[in-house]
C-alpha positions as MATLAB code, in Angstrom:
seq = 'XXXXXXXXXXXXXXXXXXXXXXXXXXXXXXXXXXXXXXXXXXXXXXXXXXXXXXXXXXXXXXXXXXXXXXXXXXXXXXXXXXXXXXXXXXXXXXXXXXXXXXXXXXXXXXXXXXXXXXXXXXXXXXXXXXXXXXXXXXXXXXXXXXXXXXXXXXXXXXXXXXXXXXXXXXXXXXXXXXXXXXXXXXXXXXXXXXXXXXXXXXXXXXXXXXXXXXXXXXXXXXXXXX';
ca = [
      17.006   37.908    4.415;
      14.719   40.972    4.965;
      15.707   41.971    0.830;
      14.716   38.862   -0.245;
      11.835   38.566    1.591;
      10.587   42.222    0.451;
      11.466   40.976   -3.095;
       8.821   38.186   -2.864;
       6.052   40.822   -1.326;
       6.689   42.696   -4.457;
       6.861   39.816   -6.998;
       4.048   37.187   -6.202;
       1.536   40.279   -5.790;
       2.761   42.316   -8.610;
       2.776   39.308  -11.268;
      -1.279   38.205  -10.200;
      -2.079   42.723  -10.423;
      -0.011   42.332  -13.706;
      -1.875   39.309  -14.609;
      -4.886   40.478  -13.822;
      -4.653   43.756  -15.678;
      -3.686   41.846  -18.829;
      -6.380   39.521  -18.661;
      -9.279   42.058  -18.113;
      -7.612   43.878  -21.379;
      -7.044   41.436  -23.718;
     -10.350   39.430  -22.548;
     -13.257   42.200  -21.703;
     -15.797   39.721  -22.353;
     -14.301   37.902  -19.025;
     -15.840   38.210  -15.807;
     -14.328   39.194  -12.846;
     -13.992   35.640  -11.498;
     -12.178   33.933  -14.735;
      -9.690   36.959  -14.276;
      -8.674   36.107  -10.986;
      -8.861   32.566  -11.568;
      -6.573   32.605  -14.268;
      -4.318   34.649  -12.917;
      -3.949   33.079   -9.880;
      -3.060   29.792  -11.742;
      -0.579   31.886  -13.774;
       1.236   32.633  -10.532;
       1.162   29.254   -9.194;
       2.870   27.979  -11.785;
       5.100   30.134  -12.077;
       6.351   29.848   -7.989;
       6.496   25.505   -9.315;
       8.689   26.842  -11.800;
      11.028   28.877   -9.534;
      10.759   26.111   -7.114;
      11.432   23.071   -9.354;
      14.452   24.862  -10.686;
      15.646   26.076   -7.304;
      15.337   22.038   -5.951;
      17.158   20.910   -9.247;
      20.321   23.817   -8.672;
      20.457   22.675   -5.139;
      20.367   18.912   -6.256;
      22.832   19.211   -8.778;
      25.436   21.292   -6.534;
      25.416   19.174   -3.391;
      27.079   16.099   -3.669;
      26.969   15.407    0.146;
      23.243   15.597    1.424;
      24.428   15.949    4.842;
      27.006   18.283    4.978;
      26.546   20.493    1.832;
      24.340   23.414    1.657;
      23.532   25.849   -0.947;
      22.361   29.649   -0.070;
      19.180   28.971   -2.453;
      17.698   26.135    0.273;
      17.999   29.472    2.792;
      17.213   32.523    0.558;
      13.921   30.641   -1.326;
      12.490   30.132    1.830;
      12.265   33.529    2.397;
      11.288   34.277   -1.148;
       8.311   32.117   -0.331;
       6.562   33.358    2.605;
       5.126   36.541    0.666;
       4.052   33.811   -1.748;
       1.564   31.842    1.108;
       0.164   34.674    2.187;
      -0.313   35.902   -0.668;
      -1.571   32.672   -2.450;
      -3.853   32.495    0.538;
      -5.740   35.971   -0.078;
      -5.306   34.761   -3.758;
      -7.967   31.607   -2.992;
     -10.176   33.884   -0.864;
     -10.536   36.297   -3.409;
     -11.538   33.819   -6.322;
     -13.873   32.268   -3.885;
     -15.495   36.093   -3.144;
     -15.742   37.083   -7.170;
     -17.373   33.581   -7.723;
     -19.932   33.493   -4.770;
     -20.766   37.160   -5.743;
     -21.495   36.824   -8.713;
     -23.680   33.814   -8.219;
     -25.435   35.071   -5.058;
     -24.307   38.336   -3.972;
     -24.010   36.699   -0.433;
     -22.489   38.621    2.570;
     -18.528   39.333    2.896;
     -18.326   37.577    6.387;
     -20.735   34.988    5.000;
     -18.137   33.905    2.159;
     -15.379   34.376    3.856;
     -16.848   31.667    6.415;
     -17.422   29.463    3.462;
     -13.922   30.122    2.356;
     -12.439   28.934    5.884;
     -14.844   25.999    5.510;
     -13.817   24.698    1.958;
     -10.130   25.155    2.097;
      -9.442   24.419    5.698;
      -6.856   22.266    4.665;
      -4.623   24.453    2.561;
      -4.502   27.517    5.062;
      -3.579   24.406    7.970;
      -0.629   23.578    5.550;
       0.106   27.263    4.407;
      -0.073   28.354    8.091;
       2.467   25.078    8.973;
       4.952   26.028    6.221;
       5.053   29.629    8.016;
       5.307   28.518   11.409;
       6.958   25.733   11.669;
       9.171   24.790    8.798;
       9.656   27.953    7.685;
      11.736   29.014   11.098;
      13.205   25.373   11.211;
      14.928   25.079    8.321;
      16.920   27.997    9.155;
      18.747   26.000   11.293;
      22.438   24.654   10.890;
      22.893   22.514   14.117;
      20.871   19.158   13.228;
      21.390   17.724   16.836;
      19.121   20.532   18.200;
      16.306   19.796   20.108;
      13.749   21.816   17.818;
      15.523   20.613   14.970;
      14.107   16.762   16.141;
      11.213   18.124   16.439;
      10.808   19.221   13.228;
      11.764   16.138   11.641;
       9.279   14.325   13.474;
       6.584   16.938   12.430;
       7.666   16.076    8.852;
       7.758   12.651    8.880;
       4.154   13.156   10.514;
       2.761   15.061    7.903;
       4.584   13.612    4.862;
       2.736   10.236    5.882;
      -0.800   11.393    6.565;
      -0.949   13.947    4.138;
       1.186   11.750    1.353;
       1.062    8.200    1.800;
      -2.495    7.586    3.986;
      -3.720   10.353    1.337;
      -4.219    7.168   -1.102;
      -6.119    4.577    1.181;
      -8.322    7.540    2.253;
      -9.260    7.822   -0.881;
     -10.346    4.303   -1.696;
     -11.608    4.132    1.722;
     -14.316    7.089    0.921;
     -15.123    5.852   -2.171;
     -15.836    2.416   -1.344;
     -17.928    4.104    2.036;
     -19.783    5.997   -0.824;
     -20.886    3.448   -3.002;
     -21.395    0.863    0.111;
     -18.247   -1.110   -0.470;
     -15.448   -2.174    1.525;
     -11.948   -1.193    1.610;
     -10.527   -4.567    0.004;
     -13.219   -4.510   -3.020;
     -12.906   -0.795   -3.947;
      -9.547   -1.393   -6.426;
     -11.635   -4.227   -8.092;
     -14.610   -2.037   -8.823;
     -12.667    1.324  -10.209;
     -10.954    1.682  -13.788;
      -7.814   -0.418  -14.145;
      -6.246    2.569  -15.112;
      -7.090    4.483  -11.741;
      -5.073    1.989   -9.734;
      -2.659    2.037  -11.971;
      -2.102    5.936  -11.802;
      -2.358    5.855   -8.082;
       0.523    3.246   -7.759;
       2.880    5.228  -10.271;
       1.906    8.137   -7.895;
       2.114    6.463   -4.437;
       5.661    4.672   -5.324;
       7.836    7.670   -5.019;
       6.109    9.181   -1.966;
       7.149    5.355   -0.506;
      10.430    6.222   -1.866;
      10.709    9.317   -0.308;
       9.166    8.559    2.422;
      12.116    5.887    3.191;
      14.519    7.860    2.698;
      12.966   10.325    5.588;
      12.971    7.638    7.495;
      16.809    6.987    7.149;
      17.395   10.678    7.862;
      15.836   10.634   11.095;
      17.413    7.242   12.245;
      20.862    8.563   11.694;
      19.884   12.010   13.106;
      18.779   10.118   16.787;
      21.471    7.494   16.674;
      24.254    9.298   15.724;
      25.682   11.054   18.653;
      26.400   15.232   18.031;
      30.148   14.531   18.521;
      30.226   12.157   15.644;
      28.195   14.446   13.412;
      30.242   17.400   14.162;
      33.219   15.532   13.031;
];
């Protein structure tokens, strides 16, 4: 646990320095800001990478999504906390070379700005790190912290995933003075199309949480330990 999680302090930092380096090399004419920008994108998608492949091993080798469990859904957890704290110092820094270099404001002043704009990633970095992060740890499923977990996920999956879409309608028709029902009428065709190829596998998902947590409360820990 503690080698993998010193492995991720060293990689997630090391690849944006490395990154950075490069970039300010091979592109002098850059400023400061594209740098950073770049390279924190670099490093993003490279942790997708790692991730999607990680969720695709552990797919493909359990066959049982109850009882299986492969050491990759324990070990990349831990490779990933370096990678939110570090991808959250990653967003203030882009937002410091990019408000310097327009205004040459005050540290604490964009640092305030940063907490303001991105309120909502740090909320979900700092609930990865406390909550599921610790949680998914966890073997015994009829565990009281273990239900709360789930709840906490179903929670957030919906409001951050499926209400995420009728918020958006709902702000856009409050911006141009409409109402919620004429907004997909008024839009591209194309827009409500994308949404609905987006929305239907969060729906999907989404059920299938909810099938999870109905067998997790109604089957009794006897019967799931047999």
């Amino acid at each position: 646990m503690l080698l993998t999680l010193a492995w991720g302090s060293l990689f997630f930092p090391g690849l944006f320095a490395l990154c950075t380096w490069g970039l300010r090399r091979a592109r002098p004419e850059w400023t400061g800001y594209d740098c950073v920008m770049i390279s924190t994108r670099l490093v993003s998608s490279v942790q997708a990478v790692l991730a999607t492949g990680s969720g695709i091993v552990i797919v493909c080798y359990c066959r049982n999504v109850v009882t299986d469990r492969h050491w990759l859904a324990r070990d990349y957890v831990w490779f990933l906390i370096p990678y939110m704290v570090y991808d959250t110092y990653a967003m203030y820094l882009c937002e410091w070379y990019r408000t310097r270099e327009q205004n040459r404001r005050h540290s604490l002043t964009i640092f305030r700005n940063f907490l303001s704009k991105n309120r909502l990633m740090i909320t979900h970095h700092m609930a990865i790190l406390l909550v599921l992060v610790p949680t998914a740890q966890l073997k015994q499923q009829h565990t009281l912290l273990y239900k709360v977990n789930g709840i906490l996920t179903l929670t957030t999956f919906f409001f951050c995933r499926i209400l995420l879409f009728p918020f958006m309608y709902w702000s856009y028709g409050h911006q141009q003075k409409l109402s919620l029902l004429h907004v997909p009428f008024r839009i591209p065709f194309f827009c409500n199309v994308a949404n609905a190829f987006l929305i239907a596998p969060q729906l999907y998902w989404f059920s299938l949480l909810c099938k999870k947590a109905a067998q997790l409360f109604d089957t009794p820990p006897a019967a799931k330990d047999g």
